[in-house]
N, C-alpha and C positions, 0 to 999 in steps of 0.2 A: 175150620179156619176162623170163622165167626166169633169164635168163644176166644181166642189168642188175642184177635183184635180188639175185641172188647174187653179184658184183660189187658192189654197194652195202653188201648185210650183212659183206663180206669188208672192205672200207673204213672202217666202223664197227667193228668189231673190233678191227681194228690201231690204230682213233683211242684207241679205250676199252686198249688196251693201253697205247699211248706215255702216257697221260693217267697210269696208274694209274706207269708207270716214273719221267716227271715229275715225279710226287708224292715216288716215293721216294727219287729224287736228291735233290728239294731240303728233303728229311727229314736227310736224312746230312751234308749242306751245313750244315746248322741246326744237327745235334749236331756235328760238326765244328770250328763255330766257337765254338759255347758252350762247348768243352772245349780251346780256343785261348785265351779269353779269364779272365783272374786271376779265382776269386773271392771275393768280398768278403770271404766267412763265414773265408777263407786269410789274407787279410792282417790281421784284423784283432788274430787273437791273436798276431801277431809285431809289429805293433806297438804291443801292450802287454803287456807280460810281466810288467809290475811288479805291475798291479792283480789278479794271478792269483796264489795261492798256488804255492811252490814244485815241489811235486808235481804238479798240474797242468797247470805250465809244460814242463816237462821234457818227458814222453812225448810230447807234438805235438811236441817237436823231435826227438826221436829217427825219429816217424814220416814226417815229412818228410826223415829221409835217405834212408829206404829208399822205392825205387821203388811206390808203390799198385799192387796187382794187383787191380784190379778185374775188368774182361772184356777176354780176348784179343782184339788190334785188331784191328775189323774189316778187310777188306783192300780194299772202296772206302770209307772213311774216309780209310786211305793212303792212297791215288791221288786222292784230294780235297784234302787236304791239301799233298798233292803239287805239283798245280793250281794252289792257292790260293798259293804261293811262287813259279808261276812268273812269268815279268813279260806284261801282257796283248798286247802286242805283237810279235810274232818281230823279232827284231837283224836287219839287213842286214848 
């Protein structure tokens, strides 16, 4: 009976592992696409430039040339990202 139970606990482990890996795929999935998709608070001072004093039209355009460094990409973000461009079906 010993060896079933520990067998079982060993099954429950692995379940409770994949469960918590799961989660954090589909954590990275999530930020993934939210940092794929425009946002609002981005477009909305370039499409009004006019109702914003000159001075603080400017520097959002300068800071939109240069790349945001925020946090170094993670590297499964890339390969989610990755993923997410390829086509869902394999080509024959």
């Amino acid at each position: 009976m010993i060896p079933s139970v520990t067998r079982l606990l060993s099954h429950i482990s692995e379940n409770c592992i994949m469960q918590e890996a799961v989660a954090q795929l589909q954590e990275a999935v999530t930020r993934t696409q939210a940092a794929s998709q425009p946002q609002p608070e981005e477009a909305a001072p370039q499409a009004q430039p006019a109702a914003q004093p000159e001075e603080k039209a400017q520097p959002p355009a300068e800071e939109k040339a240069e790349p945001e460094p925020e946090t170094p990409a993670d590297p499964i973000d890339e390969l989610y990202a990755k993923l997410a461009q390829m086509p869902d079906s394999p080509e024959k």
